[in-house]
N, C-alpha and C positions, 0 to 999 in steps of 0.2 A: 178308466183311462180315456183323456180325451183323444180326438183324429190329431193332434199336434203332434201328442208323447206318443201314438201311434206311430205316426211317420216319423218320429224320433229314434224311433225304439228299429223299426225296418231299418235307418239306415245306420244303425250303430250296428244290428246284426250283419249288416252289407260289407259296410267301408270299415272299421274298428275303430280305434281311440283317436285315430288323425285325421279324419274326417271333417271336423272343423275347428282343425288348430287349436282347442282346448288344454292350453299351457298343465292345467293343475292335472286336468284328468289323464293325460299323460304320464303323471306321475308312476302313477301303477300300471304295474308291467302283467301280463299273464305269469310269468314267471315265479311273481313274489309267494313266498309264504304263505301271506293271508290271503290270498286267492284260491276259492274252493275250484280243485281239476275232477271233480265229478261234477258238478256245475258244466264246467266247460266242454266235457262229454256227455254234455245234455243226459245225467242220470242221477243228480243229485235229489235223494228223497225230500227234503224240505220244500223242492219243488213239488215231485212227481207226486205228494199225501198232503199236496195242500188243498185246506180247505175240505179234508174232509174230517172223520173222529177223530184220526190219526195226526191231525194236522202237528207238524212238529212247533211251527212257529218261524221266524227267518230264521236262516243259516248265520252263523256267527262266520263264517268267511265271507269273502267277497264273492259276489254275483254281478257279473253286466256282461251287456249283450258283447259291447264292443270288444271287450277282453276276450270273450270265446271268437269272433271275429279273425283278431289278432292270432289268436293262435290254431285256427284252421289255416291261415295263411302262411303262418310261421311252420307249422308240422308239415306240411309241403313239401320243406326245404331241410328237416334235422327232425328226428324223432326224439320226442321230450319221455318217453316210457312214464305218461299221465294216467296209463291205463293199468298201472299196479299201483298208483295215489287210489285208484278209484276204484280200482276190485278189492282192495283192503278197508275203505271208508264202508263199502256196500257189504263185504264180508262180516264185520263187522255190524253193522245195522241188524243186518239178517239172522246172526247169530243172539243177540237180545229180544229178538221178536221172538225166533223158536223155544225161546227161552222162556218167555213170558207164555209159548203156547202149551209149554210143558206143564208148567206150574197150573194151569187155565185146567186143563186135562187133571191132576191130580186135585185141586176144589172139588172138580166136578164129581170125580169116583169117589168122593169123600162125603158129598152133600146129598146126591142122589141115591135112592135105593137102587141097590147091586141086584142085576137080573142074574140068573143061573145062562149057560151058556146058551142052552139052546134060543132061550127067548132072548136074550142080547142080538144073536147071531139074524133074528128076524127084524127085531128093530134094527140093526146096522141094513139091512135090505129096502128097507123103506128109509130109511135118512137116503142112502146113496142114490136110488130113485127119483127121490125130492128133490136132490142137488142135482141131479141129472135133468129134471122137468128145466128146474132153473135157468143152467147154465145155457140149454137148449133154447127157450123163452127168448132171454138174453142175448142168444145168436140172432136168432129170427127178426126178433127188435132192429138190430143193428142192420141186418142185411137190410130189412125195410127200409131204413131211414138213410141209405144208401142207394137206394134204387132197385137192390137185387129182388125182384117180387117172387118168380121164380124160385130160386134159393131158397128166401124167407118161408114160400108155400111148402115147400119138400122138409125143412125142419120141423115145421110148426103140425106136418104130418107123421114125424118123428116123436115129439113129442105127446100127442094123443096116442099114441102105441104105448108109450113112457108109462103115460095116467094110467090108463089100463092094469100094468104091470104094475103100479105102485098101489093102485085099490084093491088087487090079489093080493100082494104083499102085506097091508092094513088087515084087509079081512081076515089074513091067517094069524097074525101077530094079538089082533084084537081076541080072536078065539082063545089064545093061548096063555091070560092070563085075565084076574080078574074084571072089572068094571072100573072102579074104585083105580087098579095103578094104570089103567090104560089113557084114563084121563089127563094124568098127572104129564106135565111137559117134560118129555127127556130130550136135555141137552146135549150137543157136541161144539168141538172146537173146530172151526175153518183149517184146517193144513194149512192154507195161503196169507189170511190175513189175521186169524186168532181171535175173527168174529164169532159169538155164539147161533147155533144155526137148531132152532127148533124142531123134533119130528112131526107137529101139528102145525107148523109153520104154512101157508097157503101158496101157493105157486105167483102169487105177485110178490111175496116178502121175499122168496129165496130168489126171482127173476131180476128185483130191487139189488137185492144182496151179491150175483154172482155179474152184474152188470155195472157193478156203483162206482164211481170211481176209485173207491178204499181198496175193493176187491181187486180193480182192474190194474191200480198203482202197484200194488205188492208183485200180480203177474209179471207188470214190464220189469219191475227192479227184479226179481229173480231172475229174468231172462238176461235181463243185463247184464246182471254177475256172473251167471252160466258164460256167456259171449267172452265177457270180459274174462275169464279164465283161460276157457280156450287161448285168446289171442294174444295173452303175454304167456302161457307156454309155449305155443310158436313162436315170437320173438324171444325169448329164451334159448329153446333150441336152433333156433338160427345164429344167435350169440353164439352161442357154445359150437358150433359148425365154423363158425368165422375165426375163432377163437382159436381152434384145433389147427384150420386151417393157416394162421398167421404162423404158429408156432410149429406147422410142420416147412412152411416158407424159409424163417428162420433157422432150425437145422439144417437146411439146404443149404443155405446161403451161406453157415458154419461150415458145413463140409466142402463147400467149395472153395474158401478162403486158405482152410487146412489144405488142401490140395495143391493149390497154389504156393504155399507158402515151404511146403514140403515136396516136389516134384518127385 
């Protein structure tokens, strides 16, 4: 993007669609139909998985800055309830993902050789370990490149505790069964993104992997939908309070009329 559509782009997120008089782009209203209202709550996945595996490709609705613009400035003044458009688009998403991690999980127990419990229960020890090194890595990284040096040093001493625990882990798991299957790569499915996550995997792959933005996208959209739940059953129940409340107005106002009317 050049510095033009740069400043382009700022001032259509600023001012909206009237900003420079544009007769045609006017046309479209946030309102319309083909305007995506997860877009406009800055949580449409098409965005948030772009460019990564997952990348969907564009959004078959509309996307512009100025239209989200417009209607931050218009929700100010009337609640447009875009926030159940948009927990049901991500409801949705989220339920084909887990879907797909279901099936992902049932390959896997089908293709892999099936441990007896006990030695499962060891490798489940050392995968969670591995994501744990990860996800910690990942933190440390970030704190870094933020300034927090501190922080970053106190995790990154977390994680060497981690390693620790996870070469105990290896070593008892390794004992406990032959040479020949120890070698062999056993898989699992990501919960979050329905990446496959190796147990011989190296702690820069699962730090890549728990850091990436594939991983990091699915985090915000779940949290989103979590949010976004919450906050149209609160504005539901505040409906249904208002609601109660009009219609308990209303018999008053019946019983007062009857009184009137009947001395």
């Amino acid at each position: 993007m050049s510095a033009q559509e740069q400043m382009r782009a700022m001032l259509d997120q600023l001012m909206g669609t009237t900003r420079d008089g544009d007769p045609g782009r006017s046309k479209v209203r946030f309102t319309d139909d083909n305007v995506c209202k997860s877009f406009l709550l800055e949580c449409c996945p098409h965005d948030m998985l772009a460019s990564t595996r997952m990348d969907l490709g564009e959004c078959p609705k509309v996307h512009d800055l100025a239209l989200r613009a417009d209607y931050k400035i218009a929700s100010e003044k009337k609640d447009y309830y875009y926030e159940i458009d948009a927990m049901e688009h991500l409801q949705t998403f989220i339920a084909d993902c887990d879907r797909r991690t279901e099936l992902a999980k049932k390959r896997l127990a089908e293709t892999q050789e099936e441990l007896s419990a006990e030695i499962q229960a060891k490798a489940d020890k050392v995968h969670d370990l591995a994501e744990e090194i990860g996800k910690k890595l990942a933190e440390a990284e970030q704190l870094g490149e933020e300034g927090n040096v501190d922080e970053s040093m106190k995790v990154m001493a977390e994680v060497e505790d981690s390693r620790k625990k996870k070469a105990e882990a290896e070593e008892e798991y390794r004992n406990s069964m032959p040479a020949s299957s120890f070698q062999q790569q056993k898989l699992r499915v990501c919960e979050v993104c329905s990446a496959y996550l190796g147990l011989h995997d190296n702690d820069r792959r699962l730090a890549d992997h728990f850091g990436g933005k594939l991983h990091i996208g699915f985090i915000k959209i779940r949290e989103k939908l979590k949010d976004l739940k919450n906050l149209v059953a609160e504005k539901r129940e505040k409906r249904e309070v208002e609601r109660a409340k009009r219609r308990e107005d209303r018999e008053k106002e019946k019983e007062k009329d009857s009184r009137t009317r009947n001395p």
